[in-house]
C-alpha positions as CSV (number, residue, x, y, z in Angstrom):
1,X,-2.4,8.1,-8.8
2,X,-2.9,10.2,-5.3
3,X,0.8,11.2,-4.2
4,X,1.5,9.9,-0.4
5,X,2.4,12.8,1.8
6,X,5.5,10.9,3.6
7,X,4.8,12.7,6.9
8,X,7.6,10.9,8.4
9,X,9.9,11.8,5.4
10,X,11.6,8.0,5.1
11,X,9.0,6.2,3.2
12,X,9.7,4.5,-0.2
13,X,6.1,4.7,-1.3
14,X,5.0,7.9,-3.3
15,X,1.5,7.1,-4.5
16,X,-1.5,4.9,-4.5
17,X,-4.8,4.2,-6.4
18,X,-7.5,3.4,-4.4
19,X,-10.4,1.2,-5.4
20,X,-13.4,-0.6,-4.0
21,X,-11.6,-3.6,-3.8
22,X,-8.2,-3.1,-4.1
23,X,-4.9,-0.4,-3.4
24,X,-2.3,-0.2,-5.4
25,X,0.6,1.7,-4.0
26,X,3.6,2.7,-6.0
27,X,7.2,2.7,-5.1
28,X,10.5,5.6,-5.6
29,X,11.9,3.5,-8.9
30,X,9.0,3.0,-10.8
31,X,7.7,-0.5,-8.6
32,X,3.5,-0.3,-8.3
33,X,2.1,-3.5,-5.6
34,X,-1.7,-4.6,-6.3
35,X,-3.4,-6.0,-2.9
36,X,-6.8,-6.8,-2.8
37,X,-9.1,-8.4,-0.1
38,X,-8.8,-11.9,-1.5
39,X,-4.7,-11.4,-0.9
40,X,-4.3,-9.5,2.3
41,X,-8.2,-10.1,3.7
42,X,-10.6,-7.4,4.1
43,X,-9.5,-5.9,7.7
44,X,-5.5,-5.5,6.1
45,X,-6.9,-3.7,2.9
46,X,-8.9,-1.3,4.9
47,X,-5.9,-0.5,7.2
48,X,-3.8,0.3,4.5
49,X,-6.2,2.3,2.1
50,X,-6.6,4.1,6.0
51,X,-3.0,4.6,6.0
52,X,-2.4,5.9,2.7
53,X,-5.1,8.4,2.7
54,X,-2.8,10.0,6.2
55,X,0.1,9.7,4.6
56,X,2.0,8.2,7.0
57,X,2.7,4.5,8.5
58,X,1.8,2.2,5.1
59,X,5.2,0.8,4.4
60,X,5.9,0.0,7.9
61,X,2.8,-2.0,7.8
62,X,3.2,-3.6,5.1
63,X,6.5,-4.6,6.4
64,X,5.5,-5.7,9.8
65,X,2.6,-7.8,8.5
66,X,3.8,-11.1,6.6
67,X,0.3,-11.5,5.4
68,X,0.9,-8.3,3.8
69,X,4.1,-8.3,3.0
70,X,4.2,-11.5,0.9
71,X,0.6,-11.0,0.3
72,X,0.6,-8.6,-3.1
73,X,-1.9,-10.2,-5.5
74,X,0.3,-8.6,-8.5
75,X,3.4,-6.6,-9.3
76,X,2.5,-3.9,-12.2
77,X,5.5,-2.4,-12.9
């Protein structure tokens, strides 16, 4: 797991995994979130693997997207 940097300071998310096809991201109390191209589409994935390698702005747009939002393929923890 990569830690997130928080730039902003208010996120809940505190890590992610990144693969070729997937992100995971993992939340403060132990939640992790699989999204994949098939569940988000390609152009949301690369957004948010974008995101989470700045550190900044990935649960805001996971938040403001309902694709997204409702979109994880699988919750791991």
């Amino acid at each position: 797991m990569e830690l997130y940097l928080n730039v902003g300071g208010r996120s809940r998310v505190v890590g992610y995994d990144l693969g070729t096809d997937y992100l995971d991201v993992y939340l403060r109390g132990g939640a992790c979130f699989r999204y994949t191209a098939l569940s988000v589409g390609l152009y949301h994935l690369s957004s948010m693997k974008a995101l989470a390698r700045l550190g900044r702005g990935l649960e805001a747009y996971i938040e403001e997207h309902p694709a997204v939002r409702n979109g994880h393929l699988a919750q791991l923890a």
